[in-house]
Every structure is written in C-alpha cells, then in structure tokens.
C-alpha positions as CSV (number, residue, x, y, z in Angstrom):
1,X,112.0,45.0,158.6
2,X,111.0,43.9,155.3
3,X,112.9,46.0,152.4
4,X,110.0,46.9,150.3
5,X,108.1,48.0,154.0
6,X,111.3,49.7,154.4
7,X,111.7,51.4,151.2
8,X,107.9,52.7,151.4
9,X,108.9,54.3,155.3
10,X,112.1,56.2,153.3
11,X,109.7,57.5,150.7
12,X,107.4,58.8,152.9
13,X,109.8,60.4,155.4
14,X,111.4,61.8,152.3
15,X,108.7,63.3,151.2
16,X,107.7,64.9,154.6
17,X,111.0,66.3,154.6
18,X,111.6,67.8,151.7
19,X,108.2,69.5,152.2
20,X,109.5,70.8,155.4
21,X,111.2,73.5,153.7
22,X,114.6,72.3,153.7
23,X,116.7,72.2,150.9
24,X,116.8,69.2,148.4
25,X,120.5,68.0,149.0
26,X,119.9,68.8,152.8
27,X,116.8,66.6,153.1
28,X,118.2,63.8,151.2
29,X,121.4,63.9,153.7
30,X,119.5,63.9,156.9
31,X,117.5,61.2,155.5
32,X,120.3,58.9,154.2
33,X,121.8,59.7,157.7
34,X,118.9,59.0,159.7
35,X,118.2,55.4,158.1
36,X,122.0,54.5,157.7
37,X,122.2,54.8,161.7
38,X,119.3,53.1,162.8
39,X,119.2,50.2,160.7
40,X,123.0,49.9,160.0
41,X,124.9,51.1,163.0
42,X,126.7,54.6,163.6
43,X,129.6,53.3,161.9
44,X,127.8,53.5,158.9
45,X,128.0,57.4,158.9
46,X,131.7,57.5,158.6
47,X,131.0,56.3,155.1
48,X,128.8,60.0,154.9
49,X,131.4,62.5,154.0
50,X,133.5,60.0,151.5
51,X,130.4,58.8,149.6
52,X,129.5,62.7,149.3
53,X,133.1,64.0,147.5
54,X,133.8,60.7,145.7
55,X,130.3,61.5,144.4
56,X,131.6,64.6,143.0
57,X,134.9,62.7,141.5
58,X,133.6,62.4,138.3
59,X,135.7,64.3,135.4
60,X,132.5,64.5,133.6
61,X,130.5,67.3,136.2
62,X,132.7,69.3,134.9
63,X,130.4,70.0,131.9
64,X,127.6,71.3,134.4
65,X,129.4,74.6,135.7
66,X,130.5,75.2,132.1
67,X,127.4,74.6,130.1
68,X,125.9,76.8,133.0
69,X,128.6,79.7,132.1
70,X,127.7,79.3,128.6
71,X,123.6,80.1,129.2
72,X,124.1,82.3,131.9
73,X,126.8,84.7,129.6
74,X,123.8,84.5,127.1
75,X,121.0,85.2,129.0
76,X,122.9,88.2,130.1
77,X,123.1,90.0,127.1
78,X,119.9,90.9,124.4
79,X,121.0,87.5,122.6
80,X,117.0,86.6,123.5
81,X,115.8,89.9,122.2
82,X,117.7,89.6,119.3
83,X,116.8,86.3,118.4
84,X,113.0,86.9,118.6
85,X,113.0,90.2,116.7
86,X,115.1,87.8,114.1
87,X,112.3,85.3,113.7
88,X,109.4,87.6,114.0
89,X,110.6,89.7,110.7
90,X,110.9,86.7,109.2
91,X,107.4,84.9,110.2
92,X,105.6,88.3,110.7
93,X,102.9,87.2,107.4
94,X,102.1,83.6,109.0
95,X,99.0,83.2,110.5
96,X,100.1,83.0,114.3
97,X,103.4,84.0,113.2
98,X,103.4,86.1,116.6
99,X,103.1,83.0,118.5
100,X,105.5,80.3,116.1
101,X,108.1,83.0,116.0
102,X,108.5,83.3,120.3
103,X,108.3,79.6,120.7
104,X,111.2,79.6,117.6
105,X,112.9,81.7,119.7
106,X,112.3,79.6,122.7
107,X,113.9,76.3,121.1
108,X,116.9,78.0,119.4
109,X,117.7,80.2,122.8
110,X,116.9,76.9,124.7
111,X,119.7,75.2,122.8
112,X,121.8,78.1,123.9
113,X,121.8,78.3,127.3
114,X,120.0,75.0,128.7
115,X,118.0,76.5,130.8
116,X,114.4,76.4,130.9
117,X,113.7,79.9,133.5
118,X,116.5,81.9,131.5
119,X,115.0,81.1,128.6
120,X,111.0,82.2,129.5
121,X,112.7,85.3,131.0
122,X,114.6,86.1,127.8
123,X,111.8,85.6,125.3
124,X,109.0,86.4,127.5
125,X,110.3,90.1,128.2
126,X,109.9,91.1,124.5
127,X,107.3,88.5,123.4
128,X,104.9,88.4,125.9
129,X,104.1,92.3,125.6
130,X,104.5,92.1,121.8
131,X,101.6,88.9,121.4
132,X,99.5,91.2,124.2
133,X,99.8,94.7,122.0
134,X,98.6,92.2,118.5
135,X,95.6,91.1,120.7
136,X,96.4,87.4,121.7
137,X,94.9,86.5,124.3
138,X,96.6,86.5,127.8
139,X,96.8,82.6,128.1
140,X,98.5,82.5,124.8
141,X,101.2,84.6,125.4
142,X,101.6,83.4,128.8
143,X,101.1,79.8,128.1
144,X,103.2,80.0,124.7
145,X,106.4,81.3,126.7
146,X,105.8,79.2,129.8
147,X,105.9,76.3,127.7
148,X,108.4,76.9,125.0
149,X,111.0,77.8,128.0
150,X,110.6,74.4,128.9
151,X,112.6,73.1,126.0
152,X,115.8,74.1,127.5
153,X,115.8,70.9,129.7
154,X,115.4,68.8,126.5
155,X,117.1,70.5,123.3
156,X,120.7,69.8,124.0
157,X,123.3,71.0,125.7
158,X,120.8,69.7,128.7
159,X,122.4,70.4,132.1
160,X,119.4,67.6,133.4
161,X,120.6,64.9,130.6
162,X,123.8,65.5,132.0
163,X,123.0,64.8,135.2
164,X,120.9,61.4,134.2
165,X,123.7,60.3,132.4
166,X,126.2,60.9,135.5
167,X,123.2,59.1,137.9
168,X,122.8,56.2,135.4
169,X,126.3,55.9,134.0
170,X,125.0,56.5,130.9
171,X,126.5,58.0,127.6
172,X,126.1,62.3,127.9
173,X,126.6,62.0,124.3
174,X,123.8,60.0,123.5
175,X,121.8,61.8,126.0
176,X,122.3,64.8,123.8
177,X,121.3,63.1,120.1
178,X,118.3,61.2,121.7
179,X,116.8,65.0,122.9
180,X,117.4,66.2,119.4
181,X,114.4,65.2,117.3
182,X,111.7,64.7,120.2
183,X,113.0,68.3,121.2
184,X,112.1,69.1,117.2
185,X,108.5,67.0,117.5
186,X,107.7,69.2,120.6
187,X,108.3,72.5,118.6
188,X,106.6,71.5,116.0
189,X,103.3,69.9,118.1
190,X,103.2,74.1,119.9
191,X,103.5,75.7,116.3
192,X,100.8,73.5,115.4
193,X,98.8,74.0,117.8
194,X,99.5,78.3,118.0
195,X,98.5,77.5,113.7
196,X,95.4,75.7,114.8
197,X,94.5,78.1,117.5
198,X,94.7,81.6,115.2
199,X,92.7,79.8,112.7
200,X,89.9,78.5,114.8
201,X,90.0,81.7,116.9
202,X,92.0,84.3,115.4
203,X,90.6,87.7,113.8
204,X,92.1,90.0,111.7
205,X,93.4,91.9,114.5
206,X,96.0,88.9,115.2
207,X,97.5,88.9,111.9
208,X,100.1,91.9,111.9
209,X,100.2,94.3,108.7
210,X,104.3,95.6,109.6
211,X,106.1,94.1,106.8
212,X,109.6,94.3,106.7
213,X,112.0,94.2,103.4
214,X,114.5,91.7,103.1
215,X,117.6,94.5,103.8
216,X,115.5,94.6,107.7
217,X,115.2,91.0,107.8
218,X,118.9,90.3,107.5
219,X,120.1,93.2,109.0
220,X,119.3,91.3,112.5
221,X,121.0,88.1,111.4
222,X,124.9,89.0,112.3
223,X,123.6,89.3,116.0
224,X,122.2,85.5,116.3
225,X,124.1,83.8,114.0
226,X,127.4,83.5,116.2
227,X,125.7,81.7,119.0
228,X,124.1,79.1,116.3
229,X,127.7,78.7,115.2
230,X,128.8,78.0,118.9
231,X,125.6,75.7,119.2
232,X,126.7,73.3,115.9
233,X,130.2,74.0,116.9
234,X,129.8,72.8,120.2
235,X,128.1,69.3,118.7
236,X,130.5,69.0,115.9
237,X,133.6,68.9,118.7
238,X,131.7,66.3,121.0
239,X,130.2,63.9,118.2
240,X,133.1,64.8,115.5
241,X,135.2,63.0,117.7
242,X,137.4,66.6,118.4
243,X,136.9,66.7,122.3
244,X,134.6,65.4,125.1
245,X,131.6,66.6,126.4
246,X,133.6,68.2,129.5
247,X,136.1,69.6,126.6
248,X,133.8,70.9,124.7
249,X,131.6,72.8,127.4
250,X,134.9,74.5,128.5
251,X,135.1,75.7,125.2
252,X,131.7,76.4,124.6
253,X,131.7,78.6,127.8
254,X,134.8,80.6,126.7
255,X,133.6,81.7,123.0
256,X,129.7,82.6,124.8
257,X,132.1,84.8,127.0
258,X,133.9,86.4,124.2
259,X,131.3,86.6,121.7
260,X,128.9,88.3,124.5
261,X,132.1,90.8,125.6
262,X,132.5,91.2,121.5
263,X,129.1,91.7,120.3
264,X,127.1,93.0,123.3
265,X,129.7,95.2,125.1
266,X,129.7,93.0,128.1
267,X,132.9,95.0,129.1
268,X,131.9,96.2,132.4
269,X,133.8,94.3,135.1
270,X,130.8,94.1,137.6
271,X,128.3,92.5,134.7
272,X,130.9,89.8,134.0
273,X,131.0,89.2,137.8
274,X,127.3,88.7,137.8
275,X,127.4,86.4,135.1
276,X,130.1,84.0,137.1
277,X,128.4,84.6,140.5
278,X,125.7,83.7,139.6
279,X,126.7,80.5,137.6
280,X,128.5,79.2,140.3
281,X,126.0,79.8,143.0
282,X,123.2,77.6,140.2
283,X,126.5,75.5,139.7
284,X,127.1,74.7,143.3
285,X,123.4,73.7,144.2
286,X,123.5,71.2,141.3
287,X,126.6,69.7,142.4
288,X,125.1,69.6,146.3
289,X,122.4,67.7,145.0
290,X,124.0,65.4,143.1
291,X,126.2,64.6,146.0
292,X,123.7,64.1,148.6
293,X,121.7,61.9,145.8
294,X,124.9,59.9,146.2
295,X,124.6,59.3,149.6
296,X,120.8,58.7,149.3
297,X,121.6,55.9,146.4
298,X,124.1,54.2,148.8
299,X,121.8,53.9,151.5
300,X,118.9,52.5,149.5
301,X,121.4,50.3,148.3
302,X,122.9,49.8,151.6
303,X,119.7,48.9,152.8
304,X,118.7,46.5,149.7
305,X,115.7,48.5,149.0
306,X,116.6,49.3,145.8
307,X,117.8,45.3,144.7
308,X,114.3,44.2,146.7
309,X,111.8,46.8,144.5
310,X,113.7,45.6,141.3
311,X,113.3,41.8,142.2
312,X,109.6,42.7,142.9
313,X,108.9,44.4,139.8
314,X,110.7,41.3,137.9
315,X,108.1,39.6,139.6
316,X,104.9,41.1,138.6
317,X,102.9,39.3,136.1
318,X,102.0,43.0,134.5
319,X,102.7,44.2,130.5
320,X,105.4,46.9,130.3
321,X,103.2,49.0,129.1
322,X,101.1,49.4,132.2
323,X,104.4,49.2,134.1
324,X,105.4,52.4,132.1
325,X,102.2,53.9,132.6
326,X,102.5,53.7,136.1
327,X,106.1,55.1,135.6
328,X,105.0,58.0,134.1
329,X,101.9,58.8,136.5
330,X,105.1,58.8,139.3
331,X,107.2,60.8,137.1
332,X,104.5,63.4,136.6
333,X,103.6,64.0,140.5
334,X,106.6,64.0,141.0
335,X,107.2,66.8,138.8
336,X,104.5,68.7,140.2
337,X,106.4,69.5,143.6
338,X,110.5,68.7,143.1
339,X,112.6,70.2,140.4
340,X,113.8,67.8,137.5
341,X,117.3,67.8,139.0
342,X,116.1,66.3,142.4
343,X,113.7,64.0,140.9
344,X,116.3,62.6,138.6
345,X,118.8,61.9,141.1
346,X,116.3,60.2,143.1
347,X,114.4,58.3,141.1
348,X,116.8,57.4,138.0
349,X,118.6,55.2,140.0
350,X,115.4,53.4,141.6
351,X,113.7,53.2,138.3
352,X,116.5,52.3,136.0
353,X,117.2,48.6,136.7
354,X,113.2,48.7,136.6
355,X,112.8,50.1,133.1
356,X,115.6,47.8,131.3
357,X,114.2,44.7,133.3
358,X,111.0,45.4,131.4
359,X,112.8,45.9,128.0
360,X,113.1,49.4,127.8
361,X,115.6,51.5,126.2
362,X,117.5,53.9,129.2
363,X,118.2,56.6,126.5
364,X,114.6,56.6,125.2
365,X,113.5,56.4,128.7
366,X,115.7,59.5,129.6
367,X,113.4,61.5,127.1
368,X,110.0,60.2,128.7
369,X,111.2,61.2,132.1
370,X,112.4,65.0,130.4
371,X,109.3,65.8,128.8
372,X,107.6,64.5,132.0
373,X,109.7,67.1,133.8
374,X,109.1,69.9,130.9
375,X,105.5,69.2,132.2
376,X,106.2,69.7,135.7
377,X,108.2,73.0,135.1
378,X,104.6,74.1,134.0
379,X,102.1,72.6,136.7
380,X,101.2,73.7,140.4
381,X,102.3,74.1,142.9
382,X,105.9,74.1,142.2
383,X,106.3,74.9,138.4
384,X,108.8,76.9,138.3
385,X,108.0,78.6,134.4
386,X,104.8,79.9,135.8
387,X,106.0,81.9,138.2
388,X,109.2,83.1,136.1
389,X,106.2,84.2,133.5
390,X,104.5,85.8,136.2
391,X,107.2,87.4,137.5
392,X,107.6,89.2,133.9
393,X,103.9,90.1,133.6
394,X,102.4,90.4,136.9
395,X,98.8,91.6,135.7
396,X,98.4,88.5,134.5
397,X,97.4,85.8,137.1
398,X,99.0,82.5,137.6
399,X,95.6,80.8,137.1
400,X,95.5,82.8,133.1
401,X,99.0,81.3,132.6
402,X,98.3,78.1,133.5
403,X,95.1,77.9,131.7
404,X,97.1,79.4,129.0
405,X,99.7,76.4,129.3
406,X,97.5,73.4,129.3
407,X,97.2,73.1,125.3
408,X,101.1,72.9,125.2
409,X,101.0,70.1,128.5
410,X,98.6,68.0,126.1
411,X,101.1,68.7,123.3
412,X,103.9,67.2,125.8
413,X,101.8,64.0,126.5
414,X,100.8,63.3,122.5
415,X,104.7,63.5,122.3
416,X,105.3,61.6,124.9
417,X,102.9,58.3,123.2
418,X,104.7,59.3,119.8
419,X,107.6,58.3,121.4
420,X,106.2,55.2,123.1
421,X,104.5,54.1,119.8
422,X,107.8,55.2,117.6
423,X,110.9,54.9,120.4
424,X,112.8,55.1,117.2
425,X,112.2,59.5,116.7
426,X,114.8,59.1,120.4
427,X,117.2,56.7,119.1
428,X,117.8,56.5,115.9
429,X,120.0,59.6,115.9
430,X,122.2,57.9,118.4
431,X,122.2,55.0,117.0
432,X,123.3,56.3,114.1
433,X,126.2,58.7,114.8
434,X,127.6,56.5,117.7
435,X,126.2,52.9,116.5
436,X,124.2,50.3,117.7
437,X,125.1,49.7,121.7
438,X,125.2,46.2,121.9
C-alpha cells in the first residue's frame, strides 16, 4: 500500500479509537500494534515493550513529575486566593480592575504551577463570585477565568513545552524563554480587551468604591512574594547556568513544599499525601502517553509514513504561509477533542520535519501550536477550562462560559498572526540569553 494511503488509514483508525473511549496512551498502543503486525510481521511487536521504557529513558522527564509537585503543592494551599486579593487591592480603582486583576492572578499563578485547570480552579473560586457580586456579567467572569487559566500551558515552567521539547529533541530551555513574551502579549491582549469591554459597556455599578490604604495593600504581599521568588529563582538556576532544567525542577518542587508547609500550615500528614498522590497519578498519565507516542512515532516511521508526507509536502508548489495556515486549521480541530499533551506527541513529530522544510522556526512554531492548544482548552466538546469553570459555578451554563470565552479565543488568534507577522516577540529572548542556534 502506498504510504501516504497508508498514513491517511492510521489517522482515521486513530481517530475512531481514541473516540472509542479509551485512554490516549492506550489507543495509541493498540494502534501502533495493530499496524506494526499487519504490515511488518509479528516480530515487529517484540520491538513494543523496548520502544515504550527506552522512551521513558530520558534524564530530562524528570522535570515533568517535579514541575507537577511544584503546581500541585501550590494549588493546594490559598497561594491563588492570596494572590488575587493581592492584585485586586492594588487594581481595585481601574476601570475593569475586577476583571485585569483575576486574569493578573491567572498569569502569575499560571507561572506557578503550569497548569492550566489548577489555575481556573484557584482564581475562579474567589474571582468568579467576586466579578458576579460587582455586577459583571456571567460570560465575563466565566470567560475571563476560563481563558486566563489557559496561560499555564504557555508562561513557563510549561509541563506541555517540556514535553515538545522531549518529542522534538528540542532545547526545554528555549522552550521556556520563547513562551515568555507571547505569554506577556496574551495578558496584555485580555486586559485590553476586559479595558475595552467596561468602557463600551460598563456602568457605575462595575467600578468598585472599597478602597484600601497602602498599610492593606502591602499587608498581603509577604504571602505571594515567596512563590515569585521561587518562580525567578527557578529561571535564574536554569538560564544562569547553576543547574538544568531536571535540576532545577527538583529544587523548585522542594522549596513549593516547604514554603506551602511554612506559610500555609500544610502540616497535616494526609494533605501532603494528597498533594503527592495526586501528582504522581497526573505524573504517571503524562509519562504513559509520552511512551505510547513513542511507539506510535516508530511505527509511522517504521512504516515510512512519516518520511513519505514530508517528501510530499517538499513537493507542493504552495507558499508557507498557506502551508501554516493549513497547519493551524489541524492544530485547532485537533484541539477541540484531544488534550494538548496527546496532540503534541502525535503531531510534533509528523509536523516538524514539515514546518523546518518550509523555513520555519521549531521554537516559534512550538508557541503557534500552544496558543493553538490554549484555544482548545476553551472550545467544545472537550475543553477542558469550561467545564473546570463550570464545575466552580454550576448556575452558570457551559453555553454562558463559552460565549463568555470567545473575546479572549479572538485575542489568542490576533496573537497568534502577531507572532507570524513578528516571529521575533518568540525568539528573540532565546536568542538572546542562549545565542543564535546556528
């Protein structure tokens, strides 16, 4: 069978799979299986088990379990509480400060703990209620949280850039600078837009009269400002040249721990169990996947489906720029029913010698896939923020928090042609603390 005719049947038994109902590692295995022993012999499945742990041989996943540790210790405590009431003493006179202050704390608490559902469950349970007793609207506070929580996959330390750098043997390091500033023109394109909003449709009722003297406004501060200290501490070791990212993460992990026992009481043997039980369960998955996406890789490549859709691509008389249109369109439905993880591991390895044959930048093209999962983390059927949001606030329907999003998924795609017409905003901070890759 021709390879491209073959690599369309894999994509659609994939799909009908992993829309089955079974998990995403455990549909990618029976696939890889199934295809390996028809079209290469039963032979080829003896391969199965050391492709899967060699997979996992990688010194470098060890930053995964640990960055995890690190959010999940935060999320535990009122660190997300804390950080909001921080931000809305200090905003509460700006027009939409309501708004700008939870998506604030959305972005700093996303830099935290990397994770995009901790993150809208955090904020969400003080902001949402808050925005909804000032008289914003339902979709705002909704949408606002929804989307801000989806910074965590973006604003470094990103458990998802991890795992593109670890699919595409790319640097983590740069992964993390290139996230910086488009994570930065994302915050600033939802403030802008909450700004916009409360003066085009705003009353009086949405601008608070509580005003709070500057004793209040710092009293909050000794709270929040150890975890920022982790945060810069954390990207001073990796980029100062101090540890590596695995390094780092470990530490990282160990002073969230300590500071959350320290601060927040987190004495209580049974809390500290949750915190690790529940890490390593989130932990484990990851690392299932990422295996399994190892076996899928080799039998694509097994199969020279991925070498045949590259040599076809090279072959298309089209501009890049309609090839990375297309690219994104794919990216985005994607989105829509697989979590960023999955569609990473599947389709970074596919799309990669695809992208740099057409001139692109992998580390700016690591951003455009993000954002295009940040988007997906919001959309139906699967979006996984919506129902995290609902979840806090069941009066308010999915359809409200959705409608409530879309501003903020038009915000994502103006960033994401900012970044095509200025690549530079993803890689000029790389390029300038590690230099030029050659």
């Amino acid at each position: 069978m021709d390879p491209l005719t073959l690599g369309l049947l894999v994509a659609l038994c994939t799909i009908v799979v992993l829309f089955s109902g079974v998990s995403v590692a455990l549909g990618l295995l029976i696939v890889s299986a199934g295809f390996l022993m028809i079209f290469d012999g039963m032979r080829s499945l003896e391969l199965i088990p050391e492709i899967l742990f060699g997979k996992l041989d990688n010194f470098a996943l060890l930053s995964i379990p640990m960055f995890i540790i690190m959010g999940a210790s935060i999320a535990s405590t009122r660190a997300g509480a804390d950080l909001y009431e921080a931000l809305e003493r200090w905003l509460t006179r700006v027009p939409g400060g309501l708004v700008i202050s939870n998506l604030g704390a959305c972005a700093l608490f996303a830099a935290m703990s990397g994770s995009s559902p901790a993150t809208c469950a955090a904020i969400g349970k003080m902001g949402i209620p808050e925005m909804r007793k000032r008289g914003y609207p339902d979709g705002v506070a909704a949408g606002s949280i929804a989307a801000g929580g989806t910074l965590g996959i973006l604003i470094p330390p990103s458990v998802t850039m991890i795992v593109y750098g670890i699919a595409t043997e790319t640097s983590i390091g740069r992964l993390f600078l290139a996230g910086v500033f488009p994570g930065l023109l994302l915050v600033a394109l939802f403030m802008a837009w909450s700004l916009f909003y409360t003066w085009r449709y705003g009353d009086r009722k949405l601008l608070t009269t509580t005003t709070y003297s500057w004793a209040e406004k710092f009293e909050i501060l000794p709270r929040v400002v150890p975890f920022l200290l982790i945060i810069l501490g954390v990207l001073y070791a990796m980029y100062g040249g101090v540890a590596t990212p695995s390094e780092t993460a470990a530490v990282g992990a160990l002073l969230c721990l300590l500071i959350a026992m320290v601060i927040y009481k987190l004495w209580n043997p049974r809390d500290l169990w949750i915190v690790l039980r529940d890490s390593t369960k989130e932990s484990v998955m990851i690392l299932f996947i990422i295996a399994a996406a190892g076996v899928f890789s080799y039998m694509l490549s097994s199969l020279f489906i991925t070498q045949s859709i590259a040599a076809w691509i090279g072959t298309l008389d089209v501009n890049p720029w309609v090839l990375m249109l297309a690219v994104n369109l794919f990216l985005l439905v994607a989105g829509f029913f697989l979590p960023p993880v999955a569609v990473i591991l599947m389709a970074a390895p596919i799309l990669l010698p695809i992208i740099t044959t057409a001139g692109f930048d992998p580390i700016w093209f690591a951003v455009i896939l993000t954002i295009n999962m940040e988007i997906g983390l919001i959309s139906p059927p699967v979006g996984l923020n919506l129902y995290v949001i609902n979840g806090i606030a069941p009066d308010i329907s999915l359809k409200t928090i959705l409608m409530g999003s879309l501003p903020f998924v038009a915000c994502m795609v103006i960033a994401i042609v900012l970044l095509c017409v200025f690549p530079q905003i993803a890689t000029w901070l790389p390029n300038a603390v590690m230099g030029t890759r050659m």
